[in-house]
N, C-alpha and C positions, 0 to 999 in steps of 0.2 A: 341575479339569483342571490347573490349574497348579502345583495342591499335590504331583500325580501326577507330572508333570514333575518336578518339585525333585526329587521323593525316586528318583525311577528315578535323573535325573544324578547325586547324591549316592551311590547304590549304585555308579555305574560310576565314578567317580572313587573310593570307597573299594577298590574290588576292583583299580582300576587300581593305585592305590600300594602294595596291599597283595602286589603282583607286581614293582613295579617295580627291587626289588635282585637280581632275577635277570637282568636286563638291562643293569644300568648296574654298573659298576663302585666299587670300596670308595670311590672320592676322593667321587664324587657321592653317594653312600650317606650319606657323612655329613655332605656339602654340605645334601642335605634332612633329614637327622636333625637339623640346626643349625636348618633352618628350623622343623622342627617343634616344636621347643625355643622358638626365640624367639616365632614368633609364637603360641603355648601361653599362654607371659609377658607378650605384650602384650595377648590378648583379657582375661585376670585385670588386670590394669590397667588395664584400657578399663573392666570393671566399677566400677570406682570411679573415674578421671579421666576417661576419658569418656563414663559415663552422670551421675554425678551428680556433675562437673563440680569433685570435690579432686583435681588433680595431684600428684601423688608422687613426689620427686623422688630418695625414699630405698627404694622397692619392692627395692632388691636386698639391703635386712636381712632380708628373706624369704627370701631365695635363700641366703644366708650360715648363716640362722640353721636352714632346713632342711635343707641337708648335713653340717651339724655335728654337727645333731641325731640325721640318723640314722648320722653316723660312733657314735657313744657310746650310741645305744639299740641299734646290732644286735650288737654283741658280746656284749650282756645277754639275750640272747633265747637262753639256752641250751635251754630244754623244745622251742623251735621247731624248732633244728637252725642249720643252714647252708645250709639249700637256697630255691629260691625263696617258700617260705613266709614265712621269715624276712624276708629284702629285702621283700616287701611289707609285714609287719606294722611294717615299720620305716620305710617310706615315707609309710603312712598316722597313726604316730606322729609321723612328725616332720611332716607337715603338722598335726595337732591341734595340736600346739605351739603353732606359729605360728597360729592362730586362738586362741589363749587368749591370747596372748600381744599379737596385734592385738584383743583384746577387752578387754585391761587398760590398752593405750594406746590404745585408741580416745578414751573420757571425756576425757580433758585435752585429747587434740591436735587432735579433730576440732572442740572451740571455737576452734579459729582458721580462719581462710577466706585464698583464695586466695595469693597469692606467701607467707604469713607458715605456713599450712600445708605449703605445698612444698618449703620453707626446714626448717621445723622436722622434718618428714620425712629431709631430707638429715640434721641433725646426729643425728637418732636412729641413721640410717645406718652415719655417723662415732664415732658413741660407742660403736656396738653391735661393730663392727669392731676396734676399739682395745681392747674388753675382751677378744673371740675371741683377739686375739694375743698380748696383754699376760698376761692370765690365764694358770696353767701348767693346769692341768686343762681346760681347754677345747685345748690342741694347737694355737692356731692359728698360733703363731710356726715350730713345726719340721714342721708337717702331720702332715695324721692320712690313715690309709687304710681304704676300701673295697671288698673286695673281690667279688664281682656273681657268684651262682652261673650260669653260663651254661647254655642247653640241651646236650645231647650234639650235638657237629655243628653249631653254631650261630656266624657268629662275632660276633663282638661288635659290629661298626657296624653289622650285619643285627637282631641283637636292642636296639639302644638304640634303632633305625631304629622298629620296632613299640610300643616304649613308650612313645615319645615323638610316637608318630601317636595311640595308644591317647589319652594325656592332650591331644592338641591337641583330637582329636575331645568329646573327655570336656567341654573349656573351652567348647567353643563349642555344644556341645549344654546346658551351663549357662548363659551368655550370652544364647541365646537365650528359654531359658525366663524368663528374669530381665526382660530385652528386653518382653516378652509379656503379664508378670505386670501385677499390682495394684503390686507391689514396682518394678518396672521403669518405670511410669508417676511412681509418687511417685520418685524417682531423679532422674527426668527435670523435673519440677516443681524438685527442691530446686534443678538447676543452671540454671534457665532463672530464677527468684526465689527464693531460698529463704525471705526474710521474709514472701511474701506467702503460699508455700506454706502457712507455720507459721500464719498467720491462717487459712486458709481449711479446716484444720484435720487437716495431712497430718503424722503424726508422724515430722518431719525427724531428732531424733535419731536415734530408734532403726532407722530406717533407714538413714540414713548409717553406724552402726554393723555394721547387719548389711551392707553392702556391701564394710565395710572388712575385717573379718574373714574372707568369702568369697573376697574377691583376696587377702588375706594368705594363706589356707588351700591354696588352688592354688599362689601361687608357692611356698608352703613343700615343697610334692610334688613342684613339679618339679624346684625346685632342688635336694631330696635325690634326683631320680632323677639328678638332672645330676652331685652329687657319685658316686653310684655307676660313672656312663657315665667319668666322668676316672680316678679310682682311688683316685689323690693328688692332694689340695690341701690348699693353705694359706690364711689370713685372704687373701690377698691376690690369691686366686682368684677365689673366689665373691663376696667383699663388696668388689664392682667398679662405681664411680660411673659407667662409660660403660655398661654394664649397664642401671641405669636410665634415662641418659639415650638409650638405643636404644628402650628400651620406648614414650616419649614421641615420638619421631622415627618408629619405622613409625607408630604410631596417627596422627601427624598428615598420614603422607604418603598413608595410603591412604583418612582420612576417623576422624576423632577420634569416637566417640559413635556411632559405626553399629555394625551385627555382621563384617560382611566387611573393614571398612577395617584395623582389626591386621591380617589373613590379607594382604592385599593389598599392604598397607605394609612387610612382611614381607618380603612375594616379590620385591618391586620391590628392595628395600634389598639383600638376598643376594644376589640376579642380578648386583645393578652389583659390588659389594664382592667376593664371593668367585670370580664369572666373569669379569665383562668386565673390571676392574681387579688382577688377580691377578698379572699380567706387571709392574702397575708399581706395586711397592715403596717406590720412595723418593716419589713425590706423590700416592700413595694416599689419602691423608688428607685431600690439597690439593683433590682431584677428589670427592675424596665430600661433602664439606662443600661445596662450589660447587654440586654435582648437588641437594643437599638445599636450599638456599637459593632455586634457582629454581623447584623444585617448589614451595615453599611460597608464592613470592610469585605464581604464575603460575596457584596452583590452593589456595587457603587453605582452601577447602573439603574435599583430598585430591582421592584420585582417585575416590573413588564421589562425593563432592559436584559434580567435575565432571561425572560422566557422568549424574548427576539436573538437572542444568542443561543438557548436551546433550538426553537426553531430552525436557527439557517441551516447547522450545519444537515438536518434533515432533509431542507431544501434541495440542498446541493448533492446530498446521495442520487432524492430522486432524480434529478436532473442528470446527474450522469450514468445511472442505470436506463434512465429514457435514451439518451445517445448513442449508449451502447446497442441497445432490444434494435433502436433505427440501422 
């Protein structure tokens, strides 16, 4: 019955957003195409810092490395055309990339563990950025451009609105199955001991591996869906350090290692940022950074680890009001 339930409300919340830019206007259009974007990028990072416990503090060299990538793989896609056949074979290229490419630095970097991983992520981050720019063939100093074949009729914060629901839903329908798995279980093992996991006889490498590769592979997708929705950018776009450090900030406000808390963390962070503080400019930054420090200390669990510690102790009344009535 309750599985019944999810999936009815899951259909009417998809049929609802899938209506909802014919009611709201372009600003909000892509107020949640923003959201849909980020929190896309924070459930693929929750796959690996919040299930199995490596923080990344360099996840937007995936974001960088897959809009660049598909800046320079779709001008070569002449047999395909220019139309939307192209953008996707170039979307799903430049995320392979980036899972080849988080599977060649997987081996070294994932032998390091916590702050010394998070660290070394960032300078892969900073190293990977300085070549985009530095390099002339890579473009990243004077930008390179994108251009998105649109529908007939279609405008453009309407059609990035659908592709970047399409890949949210896509994240979190992988999340969950990972959540769920055999894989999702050892995950969860490596970050709760990983020493004791490796004795008791859970192949922490090669799982660690295939997590990293997975979150790298999504943000690679999105961030070239993201380079396609801008048009033009430069290194100094996409391979953006508050970037990653947002991906870490929703996971932690809506509940780090759960499925819902990215989504959550998400909506909460947008709502303050792009609505309620949008009028004030100049201490914008002063207010969000405040708002974000008392949620953390007030609720370290997020906001689903709050509302499972509101829940039990409800649990447990009723459960012993039932004991007693028996």
């Amino acid at each position: 019955m309750n599985r019944t339930l999810a999936l009815l409300l899951g259909a009417i919340v998809i049929i609802a957003a899938a209506l909802l830019p014919i009611w709201i206007g372009p600003f909000y259009t892509r107020v949640i195409q923003l959201f849909f974007f980020s929190a896309g990028l924070a459930i693929a990072w929750n796959i690996l810092g919040g299930f199995s416990g490596y923080w990344s503090f360099g996840h937007t060299v995936f974001i960088g490395m897959g809009a660049f990538a598909a800046a320079h793989i779709a001008p070569n896609l002449g047999l395909i055309g220019t139309g939307p056949m192209s953008m996707l074979v170039a979307i799903l290229l430049a995320g392979l990339f980036c899972g080849l490419f988080a599977a060649i630095l997987a081996y070294p970097i994932l032998r390091l563990r916590g702050i010394y991983f998070a660290i070394a992520m960032l300078g892969v981050s900073q190293v990977a950025g300085e070549l985009v720019n530095n390099v002339g063939w890579f473009k990243g100093g004077i930008g390179v451009f994108l251009q998105t074949p649109l529908p007939a009729g279609m405008a453009t914060e309407d059609f990035f609105y659908y592709i970047f629901g399409a890949l949210l839903l896509l994240c979190f329908i992988i999340s969950m199955a990972v959540r769920n798995s055999r894989f999702g279980y050892a995950l969860l093992s490596i970050r709760e001991d990983e020493d004791t996991a490796m004795m008791l006889g859970v192949a922490t490498e090669r799982y660690k591996i295939m997590a990293f590769v997975l979150s790298a592979t999504l943000v690679g997708i999105l961030g070239a869906v993201y380079g396609y929705s801008v048009g033009y950018f430069t290194t100094y776009t996409v391979f953006r350090l508050d970037l990653s450090l947002n991906l870490i900030v929703f996971c932690l406000i809506g509940g780090i290692g759960t499925l819902f808390g990215p989504i959550v963390g998400t909506a909460i962070m947008l709502f303050i940022t792009q609505v309620l503080l949008s009028r004030f400019l100049d201490i914008h930054l002063l207010i969000t950074g405040a708002i974000v420090v008392v949620i953390i200390l007030l609720m370290p669990g997020g906001m689903i680890g709050a509302l499972r510690k509101w829940r039990r102790p409800k649990e447990r009344s009723s459960t012993v009001t039932a004991e007693a009535s028996a």
